[in-house]
C-alpha distance (Angstrom), angle and dihedral (degrees) to the residues before:
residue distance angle dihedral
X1 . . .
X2 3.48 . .
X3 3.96 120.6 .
X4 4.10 78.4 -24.6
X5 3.68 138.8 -20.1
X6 3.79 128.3 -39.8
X7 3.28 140.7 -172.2
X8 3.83 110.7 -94.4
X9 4.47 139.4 159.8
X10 3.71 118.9 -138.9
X11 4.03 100.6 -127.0
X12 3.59 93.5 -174.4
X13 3.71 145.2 -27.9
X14 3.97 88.1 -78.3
X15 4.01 99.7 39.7
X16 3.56 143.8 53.6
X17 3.88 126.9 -170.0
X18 3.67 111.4 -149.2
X19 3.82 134.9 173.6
X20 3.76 122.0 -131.8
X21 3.70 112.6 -118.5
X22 3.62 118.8 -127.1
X23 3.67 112.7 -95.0
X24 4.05 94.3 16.7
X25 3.91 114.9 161.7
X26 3.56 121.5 -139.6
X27 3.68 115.1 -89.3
X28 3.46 145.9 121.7
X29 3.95 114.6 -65.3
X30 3.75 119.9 -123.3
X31 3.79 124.3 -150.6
X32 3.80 109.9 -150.0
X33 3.83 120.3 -150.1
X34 3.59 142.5 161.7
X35 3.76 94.8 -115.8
X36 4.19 88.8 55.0
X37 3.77 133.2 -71.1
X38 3.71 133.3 -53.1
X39 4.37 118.5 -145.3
X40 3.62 117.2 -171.5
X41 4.03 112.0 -132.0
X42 3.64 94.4 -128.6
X43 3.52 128.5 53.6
X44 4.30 123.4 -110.1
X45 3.84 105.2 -117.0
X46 4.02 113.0 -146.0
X47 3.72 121.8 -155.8
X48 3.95 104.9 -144.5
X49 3.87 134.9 -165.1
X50 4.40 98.0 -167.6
X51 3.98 88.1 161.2
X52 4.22 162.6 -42.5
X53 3.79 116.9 -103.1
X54 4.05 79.0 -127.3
X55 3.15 135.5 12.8
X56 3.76 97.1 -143.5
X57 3.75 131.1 23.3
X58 3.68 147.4 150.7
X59 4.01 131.8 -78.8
X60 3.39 104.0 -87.8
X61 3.86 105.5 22.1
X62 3.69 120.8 119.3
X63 3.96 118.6 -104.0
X64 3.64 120.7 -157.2
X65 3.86 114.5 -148.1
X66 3.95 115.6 -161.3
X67 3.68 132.5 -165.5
X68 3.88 139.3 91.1
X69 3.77 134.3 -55.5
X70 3.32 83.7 16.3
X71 4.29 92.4 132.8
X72 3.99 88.7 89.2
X73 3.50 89.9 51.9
X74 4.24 101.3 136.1
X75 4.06 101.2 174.6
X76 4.25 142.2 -2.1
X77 3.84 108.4 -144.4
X78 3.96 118.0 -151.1
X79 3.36 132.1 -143.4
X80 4.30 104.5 -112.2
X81 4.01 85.6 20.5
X82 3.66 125.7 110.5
X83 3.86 110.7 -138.9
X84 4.03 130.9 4.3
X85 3.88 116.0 -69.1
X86 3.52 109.4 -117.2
X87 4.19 111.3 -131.0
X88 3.67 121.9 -107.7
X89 3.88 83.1 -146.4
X90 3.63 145.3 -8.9
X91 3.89 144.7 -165.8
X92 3.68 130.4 170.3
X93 3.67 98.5 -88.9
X94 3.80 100.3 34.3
X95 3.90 143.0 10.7
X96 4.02 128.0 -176.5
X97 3.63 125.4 -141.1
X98 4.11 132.3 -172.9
X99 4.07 106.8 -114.8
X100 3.68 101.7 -124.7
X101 3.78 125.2 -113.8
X102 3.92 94.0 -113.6
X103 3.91 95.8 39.1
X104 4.12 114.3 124.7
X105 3.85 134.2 -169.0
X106 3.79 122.8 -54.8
X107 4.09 145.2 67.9
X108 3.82 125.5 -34.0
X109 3.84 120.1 -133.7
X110 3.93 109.4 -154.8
X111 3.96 112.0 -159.5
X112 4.28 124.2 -151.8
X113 3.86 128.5 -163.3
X114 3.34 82.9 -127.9
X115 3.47 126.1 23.7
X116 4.18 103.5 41.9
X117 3.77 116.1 -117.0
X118 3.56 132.8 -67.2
X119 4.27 129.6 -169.7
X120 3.45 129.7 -112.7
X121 3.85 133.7 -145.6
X122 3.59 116.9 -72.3
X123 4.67 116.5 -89.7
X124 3.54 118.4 -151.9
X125 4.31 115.4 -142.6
X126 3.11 112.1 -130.9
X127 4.17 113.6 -147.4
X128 3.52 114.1 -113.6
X129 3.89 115.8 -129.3
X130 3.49 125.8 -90.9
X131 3.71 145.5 -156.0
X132 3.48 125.3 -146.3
X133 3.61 100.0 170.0
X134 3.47 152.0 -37.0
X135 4.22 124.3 -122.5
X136 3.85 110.4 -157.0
X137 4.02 116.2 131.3
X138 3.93 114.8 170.1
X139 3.92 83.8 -17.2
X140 3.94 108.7 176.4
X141 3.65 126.6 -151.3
X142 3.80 109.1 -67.6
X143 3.28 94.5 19.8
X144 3.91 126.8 123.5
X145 3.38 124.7 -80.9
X146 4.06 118.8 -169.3
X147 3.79 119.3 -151.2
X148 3.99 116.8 -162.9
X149 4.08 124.6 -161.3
X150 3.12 141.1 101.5
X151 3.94 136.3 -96.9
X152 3.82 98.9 43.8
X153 3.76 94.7 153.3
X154 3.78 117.3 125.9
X155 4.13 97.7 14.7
X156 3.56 113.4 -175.4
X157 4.01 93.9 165.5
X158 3.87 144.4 30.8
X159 3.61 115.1 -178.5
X160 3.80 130.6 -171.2
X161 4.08 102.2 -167.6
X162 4.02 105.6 -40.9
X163 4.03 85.4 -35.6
X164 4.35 109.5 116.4
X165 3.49 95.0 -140.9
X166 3.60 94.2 170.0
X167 3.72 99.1 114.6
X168 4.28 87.5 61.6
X169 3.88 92.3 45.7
X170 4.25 124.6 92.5
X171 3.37 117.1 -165.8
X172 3.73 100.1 -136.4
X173 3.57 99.9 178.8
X174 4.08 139.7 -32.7
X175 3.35 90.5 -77.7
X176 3.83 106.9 37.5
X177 4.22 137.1 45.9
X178 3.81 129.1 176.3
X179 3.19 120.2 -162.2
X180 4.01 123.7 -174.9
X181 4.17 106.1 -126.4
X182 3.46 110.5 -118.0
X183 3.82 118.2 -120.5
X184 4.25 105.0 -97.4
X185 3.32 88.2 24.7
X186 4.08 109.8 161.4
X187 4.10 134.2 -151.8
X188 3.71 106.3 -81.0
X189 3.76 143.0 136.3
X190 4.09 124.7 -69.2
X191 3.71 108.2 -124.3
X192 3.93 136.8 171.9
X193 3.72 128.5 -158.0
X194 3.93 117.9 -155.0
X195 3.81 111.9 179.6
X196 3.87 95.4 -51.7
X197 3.58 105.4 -27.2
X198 4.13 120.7 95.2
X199 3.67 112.8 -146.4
X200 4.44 100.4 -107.2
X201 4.09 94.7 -142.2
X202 3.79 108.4 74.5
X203 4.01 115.3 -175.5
X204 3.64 113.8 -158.8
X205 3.75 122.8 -113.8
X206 3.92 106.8 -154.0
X207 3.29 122.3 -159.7
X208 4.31 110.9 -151.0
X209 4.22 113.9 -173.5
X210 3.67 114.0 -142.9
X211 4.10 120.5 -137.9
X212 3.86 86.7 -96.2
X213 3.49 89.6 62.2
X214 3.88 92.7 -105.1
X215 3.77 116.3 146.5
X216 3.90 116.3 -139.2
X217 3.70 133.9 -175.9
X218 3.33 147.6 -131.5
X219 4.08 171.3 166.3
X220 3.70 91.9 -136.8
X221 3.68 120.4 69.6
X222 4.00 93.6 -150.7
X223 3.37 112.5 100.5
X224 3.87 93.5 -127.8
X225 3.79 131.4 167.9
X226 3.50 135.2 -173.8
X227 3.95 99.2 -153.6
X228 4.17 95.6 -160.0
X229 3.56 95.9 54.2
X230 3.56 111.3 12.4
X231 3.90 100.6 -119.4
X232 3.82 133.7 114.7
X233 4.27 112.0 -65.2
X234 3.62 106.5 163.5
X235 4.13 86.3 -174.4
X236 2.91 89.6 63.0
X237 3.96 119.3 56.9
X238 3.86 89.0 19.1
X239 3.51 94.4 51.2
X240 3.82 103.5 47.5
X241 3.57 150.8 57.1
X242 4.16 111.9 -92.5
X243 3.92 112.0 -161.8
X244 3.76 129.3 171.9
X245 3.97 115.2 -126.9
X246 3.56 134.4 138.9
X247 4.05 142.5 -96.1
X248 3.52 116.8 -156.8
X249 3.82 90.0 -26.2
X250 4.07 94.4 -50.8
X251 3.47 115.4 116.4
X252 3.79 114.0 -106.8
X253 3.91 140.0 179.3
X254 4.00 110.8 -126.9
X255 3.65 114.0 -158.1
X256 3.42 123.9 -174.6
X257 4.08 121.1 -171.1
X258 3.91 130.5 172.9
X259 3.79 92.4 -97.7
X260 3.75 104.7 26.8
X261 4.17 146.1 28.8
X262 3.24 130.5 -155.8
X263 3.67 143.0 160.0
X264 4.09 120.4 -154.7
X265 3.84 122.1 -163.9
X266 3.22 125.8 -143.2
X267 4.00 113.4 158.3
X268 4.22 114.9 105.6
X269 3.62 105.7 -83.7
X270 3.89 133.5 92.2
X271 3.20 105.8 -75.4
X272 4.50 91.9 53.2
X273 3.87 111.3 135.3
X274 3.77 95.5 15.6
X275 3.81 116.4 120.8
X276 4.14 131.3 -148.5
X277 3.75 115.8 -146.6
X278 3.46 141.6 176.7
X279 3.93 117.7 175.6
X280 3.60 93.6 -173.4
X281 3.91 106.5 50.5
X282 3.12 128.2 46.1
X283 4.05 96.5 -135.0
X284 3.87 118.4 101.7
X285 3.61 117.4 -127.0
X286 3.70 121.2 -157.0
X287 4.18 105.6 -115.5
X288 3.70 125.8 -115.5
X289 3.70 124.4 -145.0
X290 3.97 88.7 -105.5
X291 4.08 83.6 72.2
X292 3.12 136.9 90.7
X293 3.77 117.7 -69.3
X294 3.72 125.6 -155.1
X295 3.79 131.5 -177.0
């Protein structure tokens, strides 16, 4: 016995076959006969498993493993991985190892120089956020911005370049977060933060100032404007000829395209923000304050 009786076969008159029992301790192991007690002179070593610091994690974290015997303990193989992990460190009662990047769901199997290999409980992956997309066009200051993925269960950040936006964002679902764009806010990279895993796909957020100084935001990194209504045109900017001139003294941008003219102030008087245009001709009129105004 070891730490109690097991189940064990006499072979021969010289060996027994005996099964470890679950949860054994290392000791010496005892032979009990009729004719008086048998104690082996060295002591039965018993590679353990107890437990996983967590039960599930991320790719990437750190798992602790600990047990006994573990200070032989060459490699942890992964379910979905291709080879045993090598630990980052070991001792006799515990080792850690990095969960791989391609490692799935299911029980570990920790392997010893010396004492064989033995299984560990089962760890859960969690998936790591995703983004999908972003949905911002002509998106002021304040404004909503929509975030797409996947996997937004547990989020602990939301970025926007190396701004925390977190305390502007809602997690509406686990597939969708709005988040209210701070005032100031500058081009930068969409990120999510679940736990301690940053989703890899980062959509840029630009940030585009108007000539009144107004900052605008959005998917598209062209600085486009659609001078009658104020929302994204690419054929429009991109595919004319911008100027600067003047409207009754107030500065002004005149932009002149093969299918449209227009001429957008933006100096400090009356007529600021209001735009001129004429989809027909192809000659910019200066704006009066009974058009449109944008901004």
């Amino acid at each position: 016995s070891v730490g109690g009786a097991g189940h064990f076969t006499v072979v021969s008159s010289s060996q027994i076959r005996a099964a470890v029992p679950n949860g054994a301790p290392d000791g010496p192991i005892t032979v009990v006969r009729s004719a008086g007690n048998l104690v082996s002179a060295t002591a039965l070593r018993v590679l353990t498993v107890t437990g996983l610091s967590s039960s599930s994690l991320y790719l990437g974290d750190t798992l602790t493993i600990t047990g006994a015997n573990l200070g032989a303990a060459t490699g942890v193989t992964f379910p979905g991985h291709a080879g045993p992990v090598a630990p980052a460190t070991v001792t006799s009662t515990s080792l850690q190892v990095v969960v791989p990047s391609d490692a799935s769901n299911g029980s570990l199997t920790v392997s010893t120089s010396d004492l064989g290999s033995v299984g560990t409980p089962a760890l859960t992956i969690i998936p790591l956020p995703s983004i999908a997309g972003i949905s911002a066009t002509n998106t002021p200051s304040g404004s909503t911005l929509h975030i797409n993925g996947a996997n937004f269960v547990g989020v602990t950040a939301v970025t926007i370049g190396s701004d925390n936006v977190t305390s502007a964002a809602t997690v509406d679902s686990s597939t969708s977060i709005t988040v209210a764009i701070p005032v100031g806010e500058s081009t930068g990279a969409v990120r999510v933060t679940t736990g301690s895993a940053t989703s890899s796909a980062s959509p840029i957020l630009y940030a585009h100032t108007n000539g009144l100084g107004q900052t605008y935001y959005d998917a598209d990194p062209a600085n486009t404007y659609d001078l009658a209504n104020g929302t994204n045109a690419a054929s429009v900017f991109d595919a004319g000829t911008i100027t600067q001139t003047t409207c009754d003294g107030e500065a002004a941008i005149q932009l002149v395209t093969a299918s449209e003219a227009a001429v957008w102030v933006y100096g400090s008087g009356a007529l600021q923000g209001h735009v001129g245009l004429d989809t027909v001709a192809t000659t910019p009129v200066c704006p009066t304050a009974a058009d449109p105004a944008w901004g």
